[in-house]
C-alpha positions in Angstrom: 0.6 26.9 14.3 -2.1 25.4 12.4 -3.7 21.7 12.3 -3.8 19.4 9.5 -6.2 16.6 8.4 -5.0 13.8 6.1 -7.3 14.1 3.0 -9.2 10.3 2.3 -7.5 8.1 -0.2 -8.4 5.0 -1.1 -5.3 2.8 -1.9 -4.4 -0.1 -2.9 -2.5 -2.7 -0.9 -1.6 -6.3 -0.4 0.4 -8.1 2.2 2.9 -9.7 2.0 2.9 -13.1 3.7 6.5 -14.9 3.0 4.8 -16.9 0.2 3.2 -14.5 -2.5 5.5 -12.9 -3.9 4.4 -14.2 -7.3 1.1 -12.4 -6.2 3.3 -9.1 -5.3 4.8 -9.1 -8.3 1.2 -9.3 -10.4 0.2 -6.4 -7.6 3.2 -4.1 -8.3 3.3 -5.2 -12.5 6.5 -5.8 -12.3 9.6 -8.2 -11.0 10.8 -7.7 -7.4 13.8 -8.8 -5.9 13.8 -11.9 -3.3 17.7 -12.1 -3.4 16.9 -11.9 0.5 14.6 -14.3 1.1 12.3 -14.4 2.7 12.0 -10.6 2.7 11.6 -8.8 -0.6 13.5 -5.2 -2.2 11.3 -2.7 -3.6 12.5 0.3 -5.9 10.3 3.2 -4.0 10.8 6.7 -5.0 13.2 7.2 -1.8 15.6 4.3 -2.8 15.2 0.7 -2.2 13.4 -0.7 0.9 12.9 -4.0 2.6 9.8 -5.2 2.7 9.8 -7.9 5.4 6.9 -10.6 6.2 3.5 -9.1 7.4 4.4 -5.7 5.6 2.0 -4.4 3.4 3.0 -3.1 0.1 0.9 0.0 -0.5 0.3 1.4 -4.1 0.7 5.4 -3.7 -1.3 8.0 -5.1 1.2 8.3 -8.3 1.5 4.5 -8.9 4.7 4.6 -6.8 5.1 1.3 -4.5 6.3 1.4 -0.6 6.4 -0.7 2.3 4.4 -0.1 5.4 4.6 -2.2 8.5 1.6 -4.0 9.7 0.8 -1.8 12.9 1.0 1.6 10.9 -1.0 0.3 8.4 -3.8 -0.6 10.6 -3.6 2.2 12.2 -3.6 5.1 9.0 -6.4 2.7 6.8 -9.3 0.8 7.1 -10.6 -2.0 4.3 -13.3 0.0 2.0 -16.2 -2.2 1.0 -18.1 -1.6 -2.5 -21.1 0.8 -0.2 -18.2 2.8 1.4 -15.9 3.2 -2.1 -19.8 4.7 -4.1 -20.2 7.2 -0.7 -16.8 8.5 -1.5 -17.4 9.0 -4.9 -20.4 10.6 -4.2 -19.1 12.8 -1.3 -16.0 13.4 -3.9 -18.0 14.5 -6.8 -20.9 16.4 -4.8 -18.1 19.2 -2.7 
C-alpha cells in the first residue's frame, strides 16, 4: 500500500447564498436551472446535482462545474491571496 498527497490546485469557487444565482450563472457562463427554488441544478460531468444554499460551486481543473457542501469545502481549500497565488507560480515553474 502506498500514500498519496493531493497535488495543489488553485480553483475557482463561489457560494451560493439563495440570492445569486444571477452571480452563479455569470460564474459558471452559462444558465442554470432554479426550477427548484431555492436550490439550484447543475449539469456536472456525473449527471445533474443539486446545489443547495451554502454550497459552493467549484470550477474544476477542465472547466467542469460541481457542488461541494460547505464543511468539505472548508476543509479540502483555503482562500489564496495575490502573495500566495505568485509563491505558487514560482514554486510551479522553478520544480
Amino acid at each position: 500500500m502506498a500514500k498519496y498527497r493531493k497535488k495543489p490546485v488553485v480553483i475557482e469557487a463561489i457560494q451560493f447564498n439563495g440570492e445569486n444565482q444571477s452571480d452563479v450563472a455569470e460564474f459558471m457562463g452559462e444558465m442554470i436551472r432554479t426550477n427548484f427554488f431555492p436550490d439550484i441544478l447543475i449539469e456536472t460531468l456525473e449527471g445533474t446535482m443539486k446545489a443547495n444554499i451554502g454550497d459552493y460551486i467549484i470550477k474544476g481543473v477542465k472547466g467542469e462545474f460541481y457542488p461541494c457542501k460547505p464543511d468539505i469545502f472548508e476543509a479540502t481549500y483555503e482562500k489564496v491571496n495575490d502573495e500566495n497565488k505568485s509563491r505558487i507560480k514560482r514554486r510551479k515553474y522553478n520544480d
